[in-house]
N, C-alpha and C positions, 0 to 999 in steps of 0.2 A: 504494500500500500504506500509505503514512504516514497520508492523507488519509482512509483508511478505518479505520486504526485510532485516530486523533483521531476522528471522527464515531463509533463506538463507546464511548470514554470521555466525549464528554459528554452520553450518552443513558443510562449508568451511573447517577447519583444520578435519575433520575425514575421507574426502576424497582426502587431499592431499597429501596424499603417494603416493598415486597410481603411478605406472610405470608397462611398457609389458612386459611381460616372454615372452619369445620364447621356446621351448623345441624339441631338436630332437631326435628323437624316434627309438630306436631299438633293438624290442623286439620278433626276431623271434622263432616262433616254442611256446610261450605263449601268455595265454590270458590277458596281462597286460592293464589294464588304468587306465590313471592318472586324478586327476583336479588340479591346482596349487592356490596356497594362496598369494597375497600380507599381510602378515603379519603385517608388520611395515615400515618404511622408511627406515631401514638397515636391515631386514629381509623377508626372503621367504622360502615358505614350497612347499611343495608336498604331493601328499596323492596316496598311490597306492591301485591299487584292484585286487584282482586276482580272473580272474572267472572260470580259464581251472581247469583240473582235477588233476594237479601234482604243484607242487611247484615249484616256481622259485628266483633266484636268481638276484638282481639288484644292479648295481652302475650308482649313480646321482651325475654327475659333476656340480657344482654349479660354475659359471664365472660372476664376476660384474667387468669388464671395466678392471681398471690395479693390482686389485689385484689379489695374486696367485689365482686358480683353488682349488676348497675344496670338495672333496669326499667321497660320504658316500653308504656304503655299507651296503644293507637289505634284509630279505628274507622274502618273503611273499606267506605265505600258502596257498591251494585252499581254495574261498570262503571267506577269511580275508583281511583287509586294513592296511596297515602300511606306516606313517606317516613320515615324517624327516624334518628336519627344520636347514636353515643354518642363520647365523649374521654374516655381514662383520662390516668393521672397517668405511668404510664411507655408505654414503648414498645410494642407487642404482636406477642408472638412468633406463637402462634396464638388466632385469638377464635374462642368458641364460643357459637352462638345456640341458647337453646331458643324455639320459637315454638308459640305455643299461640292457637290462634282456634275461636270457638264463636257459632253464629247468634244473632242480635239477635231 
């Protein structure tokens, strides 16, 4: 019982980052999808895929709480994943992605 509840406390700090992404999605006319990363306690990624047959063009607005909005813009190939990763200045309680992709 001891040894199980030591091996529960020190698996504690590597899942206490975690916090919800939300992500809203608008990515008409491609075949975009994404899966999101909690990376770190001030850090969050995104990973995109593209599976249609043309390339497209994405910007992913990154929002945690009151700081500015941080956008980054990628173009992702047919058939390739392209990755992006944003760090705020504090912690993030909940991040929220708008994703917006439109054909090349």
């Amino acid at each position: 019982m001891k040894s199980c509840c030591a091996l529960l406390l020190t698996l504690l700090p590597l899942c206490a980052f975690a916090y919800p992404i939300a992500v809203e999605k608008h990515v008409a006319g491609t075949d975009i999808s994404y899966t999101t990363d909690d990376t770190a306690g001030d850090m969050g990624s995104i990973t995109l895929s593209n599976d249609g047959p043309q390339a497209a063009e994405c910007t992913v607005v990154f929002r945690n709480g009151p700081e500015s909005p941080r956008t980054r813009r990628v173009t992702v190939e047919p058939g390739k994943s392209v990755s992006t990763l944003q760090r705020f200045n504090r912690d993030i309680l909940t991040l929220r992605l708008k994703l917006t992709c439109t054909p090349v």
